[in-house]
py3Dmol code that shows the C-alpha trace and the ligand (Angstrom):
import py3Dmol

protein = """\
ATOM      1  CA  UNK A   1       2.658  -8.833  -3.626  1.00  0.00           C
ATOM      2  CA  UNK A   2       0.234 -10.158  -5.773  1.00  0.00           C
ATOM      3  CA  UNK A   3      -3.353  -9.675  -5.851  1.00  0.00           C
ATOM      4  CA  UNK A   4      -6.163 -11.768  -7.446  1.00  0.00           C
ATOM      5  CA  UNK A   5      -9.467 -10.160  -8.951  1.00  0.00           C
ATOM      6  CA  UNK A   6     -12.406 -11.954 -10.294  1.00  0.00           C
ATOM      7  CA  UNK A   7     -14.031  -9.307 -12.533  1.00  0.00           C
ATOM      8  CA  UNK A   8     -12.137  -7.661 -15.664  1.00  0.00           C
ATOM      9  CA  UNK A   9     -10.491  -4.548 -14.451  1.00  0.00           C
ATOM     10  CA  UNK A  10     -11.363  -0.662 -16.449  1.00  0.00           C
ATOM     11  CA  UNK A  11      -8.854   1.651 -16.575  1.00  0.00           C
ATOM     12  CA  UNK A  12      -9.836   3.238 -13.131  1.00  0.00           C
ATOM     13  CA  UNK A  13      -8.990  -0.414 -11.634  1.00  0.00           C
ATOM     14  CA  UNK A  14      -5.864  -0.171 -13.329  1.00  0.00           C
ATOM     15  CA  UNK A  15      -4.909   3.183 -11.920  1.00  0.00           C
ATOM     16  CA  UNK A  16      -6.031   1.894  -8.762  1.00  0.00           C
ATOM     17  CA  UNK A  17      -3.796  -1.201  -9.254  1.00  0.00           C
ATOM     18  CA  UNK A  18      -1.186   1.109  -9.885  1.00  0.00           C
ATOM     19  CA  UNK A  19      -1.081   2.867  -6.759  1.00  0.00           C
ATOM     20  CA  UNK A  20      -1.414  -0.419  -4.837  1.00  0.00           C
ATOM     21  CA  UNK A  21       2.032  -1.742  -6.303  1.00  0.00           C
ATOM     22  CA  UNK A  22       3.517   2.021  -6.645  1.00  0.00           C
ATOM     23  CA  UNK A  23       2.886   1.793  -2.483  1.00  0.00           C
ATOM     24  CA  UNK A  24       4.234  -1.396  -2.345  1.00  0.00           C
ATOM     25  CA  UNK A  25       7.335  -0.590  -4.189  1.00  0.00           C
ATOM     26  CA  UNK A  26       7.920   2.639  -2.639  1.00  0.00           C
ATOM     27  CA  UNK A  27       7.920   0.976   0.886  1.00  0.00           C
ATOM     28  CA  UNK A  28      10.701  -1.401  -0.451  1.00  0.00           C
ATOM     29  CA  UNK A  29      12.892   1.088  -1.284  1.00  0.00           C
ATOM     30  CA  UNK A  30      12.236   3.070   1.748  1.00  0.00           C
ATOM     31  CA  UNK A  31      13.064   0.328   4.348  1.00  0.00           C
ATOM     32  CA  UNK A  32      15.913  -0.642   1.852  1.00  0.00           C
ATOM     33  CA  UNK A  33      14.729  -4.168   0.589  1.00  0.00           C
ATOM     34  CA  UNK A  34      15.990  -4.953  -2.768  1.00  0.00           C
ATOM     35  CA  UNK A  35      13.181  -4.042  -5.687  1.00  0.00           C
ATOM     36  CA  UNK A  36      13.642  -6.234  -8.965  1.00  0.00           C
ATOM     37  CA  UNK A  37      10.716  -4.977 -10.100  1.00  0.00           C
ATOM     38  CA  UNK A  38       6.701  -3.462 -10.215  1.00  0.00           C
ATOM     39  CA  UNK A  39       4.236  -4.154 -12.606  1.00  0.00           C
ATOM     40  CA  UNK A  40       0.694  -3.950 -12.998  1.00  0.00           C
ATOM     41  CA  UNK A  41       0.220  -6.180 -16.210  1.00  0.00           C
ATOM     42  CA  UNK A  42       1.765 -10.195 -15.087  1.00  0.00           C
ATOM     43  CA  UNK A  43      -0.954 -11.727 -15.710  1.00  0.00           C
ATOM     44  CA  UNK A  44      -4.964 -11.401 -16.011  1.00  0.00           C
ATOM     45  CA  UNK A  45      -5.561 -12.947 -13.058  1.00  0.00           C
ATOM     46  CA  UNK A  46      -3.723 -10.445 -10.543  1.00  0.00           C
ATOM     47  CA  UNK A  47      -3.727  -6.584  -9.936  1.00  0.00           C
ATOM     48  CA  UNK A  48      -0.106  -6.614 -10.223  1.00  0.00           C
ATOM     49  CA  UNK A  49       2.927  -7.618  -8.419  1.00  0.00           C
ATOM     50  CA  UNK A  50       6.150  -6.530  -7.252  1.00  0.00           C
ATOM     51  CA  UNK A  51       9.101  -8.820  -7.104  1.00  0.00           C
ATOM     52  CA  UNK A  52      11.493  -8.237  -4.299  1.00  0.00           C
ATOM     53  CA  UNK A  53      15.446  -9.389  -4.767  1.00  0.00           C
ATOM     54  CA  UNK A  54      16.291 -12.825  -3.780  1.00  0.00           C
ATOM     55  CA  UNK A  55      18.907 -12.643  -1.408  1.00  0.00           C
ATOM     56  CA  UNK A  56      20.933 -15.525   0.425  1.00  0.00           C
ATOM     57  CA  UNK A  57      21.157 -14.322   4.042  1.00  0.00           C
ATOM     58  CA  UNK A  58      19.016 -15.746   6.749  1.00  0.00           C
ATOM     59  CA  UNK A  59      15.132 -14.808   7.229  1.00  0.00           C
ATOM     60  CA  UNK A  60      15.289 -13.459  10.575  1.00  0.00           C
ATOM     61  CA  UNK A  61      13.174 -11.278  12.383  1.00  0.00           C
ATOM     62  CA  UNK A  62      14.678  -8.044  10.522  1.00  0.00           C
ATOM     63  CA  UNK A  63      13.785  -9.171   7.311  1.00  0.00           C
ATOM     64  CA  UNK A  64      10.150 -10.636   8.689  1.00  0.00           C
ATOM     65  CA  UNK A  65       9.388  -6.990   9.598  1.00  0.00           C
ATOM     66  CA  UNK A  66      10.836  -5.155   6.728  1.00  0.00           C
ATOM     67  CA  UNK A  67       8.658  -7.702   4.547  1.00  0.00           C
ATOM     68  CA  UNK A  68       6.081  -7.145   6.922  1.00  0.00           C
ATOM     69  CA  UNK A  69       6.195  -3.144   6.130  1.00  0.00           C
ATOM     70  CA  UNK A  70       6.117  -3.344   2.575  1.00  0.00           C
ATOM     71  CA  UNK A  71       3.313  -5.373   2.543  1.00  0.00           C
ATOM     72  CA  UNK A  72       1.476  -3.731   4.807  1.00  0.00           C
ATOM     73  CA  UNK A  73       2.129  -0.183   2.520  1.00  0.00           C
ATOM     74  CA  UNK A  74      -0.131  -1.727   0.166  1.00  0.00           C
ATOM     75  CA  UNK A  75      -2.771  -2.868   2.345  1.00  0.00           C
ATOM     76  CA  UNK A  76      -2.634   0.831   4.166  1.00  0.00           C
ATOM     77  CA  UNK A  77      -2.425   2.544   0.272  1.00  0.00           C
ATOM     78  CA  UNK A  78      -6.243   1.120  -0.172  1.00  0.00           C
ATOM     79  CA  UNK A  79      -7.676   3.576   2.298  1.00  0.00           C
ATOM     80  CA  UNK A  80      -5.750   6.521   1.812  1.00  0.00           C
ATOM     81  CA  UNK A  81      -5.823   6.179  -1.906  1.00  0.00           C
ATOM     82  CA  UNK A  82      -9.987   5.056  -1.970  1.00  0.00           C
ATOM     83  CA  UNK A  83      -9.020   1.943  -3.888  1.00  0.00           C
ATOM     84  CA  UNK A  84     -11.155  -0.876  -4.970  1.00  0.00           C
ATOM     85  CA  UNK A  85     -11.365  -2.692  -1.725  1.00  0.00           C
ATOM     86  CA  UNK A  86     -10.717  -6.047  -1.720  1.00  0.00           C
ATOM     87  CA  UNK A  87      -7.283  -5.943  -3.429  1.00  0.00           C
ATOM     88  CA  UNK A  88      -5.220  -6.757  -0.748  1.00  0.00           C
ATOM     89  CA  UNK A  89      -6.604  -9.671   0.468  1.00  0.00           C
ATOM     90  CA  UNK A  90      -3.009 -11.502  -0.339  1.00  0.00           C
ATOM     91  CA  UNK A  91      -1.223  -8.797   1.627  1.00  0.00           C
ATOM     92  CA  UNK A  92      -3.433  -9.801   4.837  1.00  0.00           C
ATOM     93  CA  UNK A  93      -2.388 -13.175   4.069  1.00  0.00           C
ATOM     94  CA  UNK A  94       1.151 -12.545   3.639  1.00  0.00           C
ATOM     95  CA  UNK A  95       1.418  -9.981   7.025  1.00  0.00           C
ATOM     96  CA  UNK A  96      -0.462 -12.987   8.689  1.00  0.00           C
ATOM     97  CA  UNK A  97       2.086 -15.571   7.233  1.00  0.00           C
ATOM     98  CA  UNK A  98       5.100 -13.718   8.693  1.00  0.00           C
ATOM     99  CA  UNK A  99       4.315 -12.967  12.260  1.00  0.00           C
ATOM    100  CA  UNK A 100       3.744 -16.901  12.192  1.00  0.00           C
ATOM    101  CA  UNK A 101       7.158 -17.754  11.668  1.00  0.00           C
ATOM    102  CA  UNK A 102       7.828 -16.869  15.046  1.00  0.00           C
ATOM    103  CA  UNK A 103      10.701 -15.264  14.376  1.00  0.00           C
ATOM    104  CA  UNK A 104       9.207 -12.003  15.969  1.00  0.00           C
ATOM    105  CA  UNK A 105       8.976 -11.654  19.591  1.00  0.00           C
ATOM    106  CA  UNK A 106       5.829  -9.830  20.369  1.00  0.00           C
ATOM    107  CA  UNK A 107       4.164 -10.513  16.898  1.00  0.00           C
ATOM    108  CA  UNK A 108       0.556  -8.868  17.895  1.00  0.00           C
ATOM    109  CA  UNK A 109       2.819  -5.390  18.664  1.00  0.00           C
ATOM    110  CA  UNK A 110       4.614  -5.921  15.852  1.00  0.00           C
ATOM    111  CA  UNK A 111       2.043  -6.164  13.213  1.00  0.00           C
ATOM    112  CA  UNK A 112       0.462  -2.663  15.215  1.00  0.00           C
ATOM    113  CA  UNK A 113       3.679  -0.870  15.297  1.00  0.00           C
ATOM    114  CA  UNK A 114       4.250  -1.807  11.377  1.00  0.00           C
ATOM    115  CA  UNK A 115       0.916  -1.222  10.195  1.00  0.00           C
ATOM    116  CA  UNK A 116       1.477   2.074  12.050  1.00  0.00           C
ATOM    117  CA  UNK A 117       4.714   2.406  10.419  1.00  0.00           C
ATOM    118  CA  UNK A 118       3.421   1.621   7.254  1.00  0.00           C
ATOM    119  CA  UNK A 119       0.008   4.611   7.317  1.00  0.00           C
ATOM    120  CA  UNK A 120       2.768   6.849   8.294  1.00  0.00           C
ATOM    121  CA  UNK A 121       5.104   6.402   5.572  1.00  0.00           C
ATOM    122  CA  UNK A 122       1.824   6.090   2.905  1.00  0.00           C
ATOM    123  CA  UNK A 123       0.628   9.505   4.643  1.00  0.00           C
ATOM    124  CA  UNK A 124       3.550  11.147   4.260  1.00  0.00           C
ATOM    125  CA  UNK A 125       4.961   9.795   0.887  1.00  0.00           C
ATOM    126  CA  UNK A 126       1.873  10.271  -1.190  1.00  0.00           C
ATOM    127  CA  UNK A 127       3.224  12.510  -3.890  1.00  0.00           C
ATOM    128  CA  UNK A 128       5.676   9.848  -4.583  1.00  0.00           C
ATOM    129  CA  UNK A 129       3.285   6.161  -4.692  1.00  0.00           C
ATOM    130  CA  UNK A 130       1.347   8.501  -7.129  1.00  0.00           C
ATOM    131  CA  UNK A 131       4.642   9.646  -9.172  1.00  0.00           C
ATOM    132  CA  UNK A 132       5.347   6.300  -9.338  1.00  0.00           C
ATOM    133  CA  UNK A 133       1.858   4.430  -9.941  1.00  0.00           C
ATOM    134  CA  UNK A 134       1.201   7.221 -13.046  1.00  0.00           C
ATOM    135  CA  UNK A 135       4.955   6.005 -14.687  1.00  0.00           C
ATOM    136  CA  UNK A 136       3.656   2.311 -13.789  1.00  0.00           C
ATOM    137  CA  UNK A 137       0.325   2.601 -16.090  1.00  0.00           C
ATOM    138  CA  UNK A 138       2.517   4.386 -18.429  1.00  0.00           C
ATOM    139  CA  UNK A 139       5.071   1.305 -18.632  1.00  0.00           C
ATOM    140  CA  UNK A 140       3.484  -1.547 -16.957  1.00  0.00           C
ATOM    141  CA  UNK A 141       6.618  -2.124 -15.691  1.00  0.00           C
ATOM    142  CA  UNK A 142       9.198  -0.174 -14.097  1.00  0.00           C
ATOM    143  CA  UNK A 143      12.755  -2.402 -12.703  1.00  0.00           C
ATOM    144  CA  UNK A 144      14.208  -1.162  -8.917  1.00  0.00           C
ATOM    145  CA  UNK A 145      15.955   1.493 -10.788  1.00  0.00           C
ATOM    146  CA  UNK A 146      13.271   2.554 -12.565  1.00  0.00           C
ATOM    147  CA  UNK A 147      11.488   3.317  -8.970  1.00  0.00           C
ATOM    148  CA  UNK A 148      14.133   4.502  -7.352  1.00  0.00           C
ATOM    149  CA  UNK A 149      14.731   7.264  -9.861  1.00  0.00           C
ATOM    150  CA  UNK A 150      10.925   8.250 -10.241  1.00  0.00           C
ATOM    151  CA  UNK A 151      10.899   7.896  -5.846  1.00  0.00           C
ATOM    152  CA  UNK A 152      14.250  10.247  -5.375  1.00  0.00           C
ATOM    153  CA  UNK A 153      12.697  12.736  -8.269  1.00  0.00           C
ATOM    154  CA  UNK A 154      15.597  11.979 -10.667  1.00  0.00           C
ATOM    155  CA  UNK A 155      12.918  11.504 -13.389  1.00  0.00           C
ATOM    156  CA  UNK A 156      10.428  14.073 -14.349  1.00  0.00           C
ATOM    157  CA  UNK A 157       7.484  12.407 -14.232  1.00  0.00           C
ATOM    158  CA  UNK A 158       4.149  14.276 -15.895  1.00  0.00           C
ATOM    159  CA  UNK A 159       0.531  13.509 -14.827  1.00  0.00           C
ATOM    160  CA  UNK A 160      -2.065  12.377 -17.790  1.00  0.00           C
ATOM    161  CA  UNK A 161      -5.594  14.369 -17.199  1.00  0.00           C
ATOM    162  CA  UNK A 162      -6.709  10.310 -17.613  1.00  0.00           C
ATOM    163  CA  UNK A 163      -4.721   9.787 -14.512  1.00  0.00           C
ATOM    164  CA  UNK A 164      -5.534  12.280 -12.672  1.00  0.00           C
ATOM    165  CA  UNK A 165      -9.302  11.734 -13.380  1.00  0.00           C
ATOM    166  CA  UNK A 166      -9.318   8.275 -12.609  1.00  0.00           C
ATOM    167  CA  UNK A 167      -7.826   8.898  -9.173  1.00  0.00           C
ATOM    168  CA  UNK A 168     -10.834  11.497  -8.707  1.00  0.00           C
ATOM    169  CA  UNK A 169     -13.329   8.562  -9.819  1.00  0.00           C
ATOM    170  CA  UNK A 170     -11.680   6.267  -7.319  1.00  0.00           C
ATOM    171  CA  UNK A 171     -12.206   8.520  -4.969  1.00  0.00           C
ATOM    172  CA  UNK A 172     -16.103   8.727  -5.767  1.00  0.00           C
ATOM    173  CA  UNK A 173     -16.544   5.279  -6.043  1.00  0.00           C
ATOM    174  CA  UNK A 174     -15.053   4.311  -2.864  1.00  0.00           C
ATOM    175  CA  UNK A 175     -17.749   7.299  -1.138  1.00  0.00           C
ATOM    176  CA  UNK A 176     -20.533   5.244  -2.705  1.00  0.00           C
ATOM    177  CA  UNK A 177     -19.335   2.034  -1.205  1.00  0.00           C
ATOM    178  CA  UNK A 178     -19.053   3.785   1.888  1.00  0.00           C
ATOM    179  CA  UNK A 179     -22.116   5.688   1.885  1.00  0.00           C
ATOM    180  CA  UNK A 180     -24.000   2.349   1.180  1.00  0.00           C
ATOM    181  CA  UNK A 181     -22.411   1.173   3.969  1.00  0.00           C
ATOM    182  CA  UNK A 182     -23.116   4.093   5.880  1.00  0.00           C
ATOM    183  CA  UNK A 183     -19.996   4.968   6.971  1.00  0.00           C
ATOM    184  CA  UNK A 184     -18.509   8.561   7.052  1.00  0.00           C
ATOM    185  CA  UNK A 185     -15.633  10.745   6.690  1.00  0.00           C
ATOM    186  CA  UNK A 186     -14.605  11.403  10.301  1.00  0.00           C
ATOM    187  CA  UNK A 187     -15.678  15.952  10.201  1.00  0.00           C
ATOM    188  CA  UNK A 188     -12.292  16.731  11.431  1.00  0.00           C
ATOM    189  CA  UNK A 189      -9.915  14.532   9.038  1.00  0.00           C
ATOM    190  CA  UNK A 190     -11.628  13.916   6.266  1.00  0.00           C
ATOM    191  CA  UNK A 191     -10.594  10.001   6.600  1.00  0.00           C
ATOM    192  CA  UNK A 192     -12.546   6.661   6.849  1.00  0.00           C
ATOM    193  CA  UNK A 193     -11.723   5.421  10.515  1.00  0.00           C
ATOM    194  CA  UNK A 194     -14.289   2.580  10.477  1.00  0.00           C
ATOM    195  CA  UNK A 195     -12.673   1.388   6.858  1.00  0.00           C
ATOM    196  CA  UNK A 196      -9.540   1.658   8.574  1.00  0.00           C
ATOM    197  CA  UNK A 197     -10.213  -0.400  11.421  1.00  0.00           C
ATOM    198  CA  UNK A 198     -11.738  -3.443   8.947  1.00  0.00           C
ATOM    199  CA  UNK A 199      -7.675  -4.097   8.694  1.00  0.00           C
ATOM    200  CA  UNK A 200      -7.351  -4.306  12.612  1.00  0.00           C
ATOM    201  CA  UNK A 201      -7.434  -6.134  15.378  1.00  0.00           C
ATOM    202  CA  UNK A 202      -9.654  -4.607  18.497  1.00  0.00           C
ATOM    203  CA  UNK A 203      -6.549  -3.491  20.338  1.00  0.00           C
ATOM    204  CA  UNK A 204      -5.346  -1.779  16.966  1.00  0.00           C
ATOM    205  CA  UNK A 205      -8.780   0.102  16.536  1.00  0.00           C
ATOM    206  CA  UNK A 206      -8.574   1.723  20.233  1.00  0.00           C
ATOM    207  CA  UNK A 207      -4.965   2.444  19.644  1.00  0.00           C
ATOM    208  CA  UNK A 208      -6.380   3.808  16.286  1.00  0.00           C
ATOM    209  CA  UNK A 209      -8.771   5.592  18.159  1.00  0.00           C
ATOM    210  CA  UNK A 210      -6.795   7.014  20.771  1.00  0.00           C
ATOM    211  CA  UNK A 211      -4.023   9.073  17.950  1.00  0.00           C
ATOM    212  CA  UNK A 212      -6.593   9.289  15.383  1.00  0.00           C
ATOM    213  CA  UNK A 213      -5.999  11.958  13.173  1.00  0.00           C
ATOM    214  CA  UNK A 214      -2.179  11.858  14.036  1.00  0.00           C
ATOM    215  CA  UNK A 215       0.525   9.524  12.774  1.00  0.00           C
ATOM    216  CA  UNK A 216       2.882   8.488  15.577  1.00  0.00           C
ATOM    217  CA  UNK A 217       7.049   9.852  14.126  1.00  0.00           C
ATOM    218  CA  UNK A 218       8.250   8.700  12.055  1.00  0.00           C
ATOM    219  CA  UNK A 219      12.004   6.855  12.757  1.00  0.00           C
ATOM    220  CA  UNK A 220      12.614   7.728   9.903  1.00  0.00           C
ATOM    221  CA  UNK A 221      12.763  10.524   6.983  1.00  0.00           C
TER     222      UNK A 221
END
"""
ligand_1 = """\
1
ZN
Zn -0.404 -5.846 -2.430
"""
view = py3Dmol.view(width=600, height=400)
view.addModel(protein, "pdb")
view.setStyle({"model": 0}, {"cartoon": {"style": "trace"}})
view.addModel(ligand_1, "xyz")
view.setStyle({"model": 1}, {"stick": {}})
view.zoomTo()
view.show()
């Protein structure tokens, strides 16, 4: 999904764009769309993109909500990653651009559901979108294959100390942003619930606020 930027990107960015697609991609193969491929480096004008398979059957609603998962991975990697916010203002747009097909019936609990879906998966498949985003600044650009080998751990994949630190300094810059927002760490989870609910809708925050802390299970492994 690609994502514009307006200021020229350090390396930190670019491990930050990194994870974005690595989430993006990851989600893709988990909900079994068709990757072509990830990168990080299309042009100067975007974060990155990742290109999902052309394929001739109809868009129905099944494919409106697996779309609508893997873009929402990347929208739901920003938080739990501490990325640059901002850099999925496209994915908003393209979640919003699917439930108005109207292909969905019920598109206000589907977009909950799949952004629930979608936390849950980045939650729980974090060791992976990082596997993944650190082969991704190392290439560029990784084909489906590529990801699918580095996602099922058929590919030894070994973390630079660059890496590693950047995702630390991610981490710090997204406290300042926070902190000069004043907004906390909730004591008990460590995680930004007000940053969280910036992505929702006022039902999705009290639903947010009512399992905080907990994903609901998974469907799947
Ligand atoms: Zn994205």
């Amino acid at each position: 999904m690609p994502e514009s930027r307006d200021y020229v990107r350090d390396y930190v960015d670019e491990v930050g764009a990194a994870i974005h697609e690595a989430a993006h991609a990851c989600a893709a193969l988990y909900i079994g769309v068709e990757l072509q491929y990830a990168n990080i480096t299309e042009t100067d004008t975007r974060w990155g993109s990742v290109q999902l398979a052309e394929d001739n059957g109809p868009f129905d609603a099944d494919k409106a909500r697996k779309y609508i998962f893997v873009t929402a991975c990347g929208v739901l990697a920003e938080g739990i990653f501490y990325l640059p916010q901002g850099g999925a203002k496209s994915d908003f747009r393209g979640i919003e651009k699917y439930l108005r097909l109207d292909i969905i019936s019920d598109p206000h609990r589907a977009r909950r559901d799949l952004m629930w879906g979608a936390r849950s998966f980045v939650l729980k498949h974090q060791h992976q979108i990082l596997r993944v985003a650190q082969e991704l600044q190392n290439h560029g650009r990784l084909d489906g294959s590529a990801v699918s080998k580095i996602y099922h751990g058929q590919e030894k994949v070994f973390f630079t100390a660059e890496f590693i630190n950047a995702t630390k300094e991610l981490e710090k810059r997204f406290d300042e942003e926070m902190a000069a927002r004043h907004i906390s760490r909730d004591e008990k989870t460590g995680m930004y619930l007000d940053y969280f609910d910036v992505f929702a809708d006022s039902n999705f925050a009290a639903e947010a606020e009512k399992v905080y802390g907990e994903c609901p299970a998974d469907s799947k492994n």
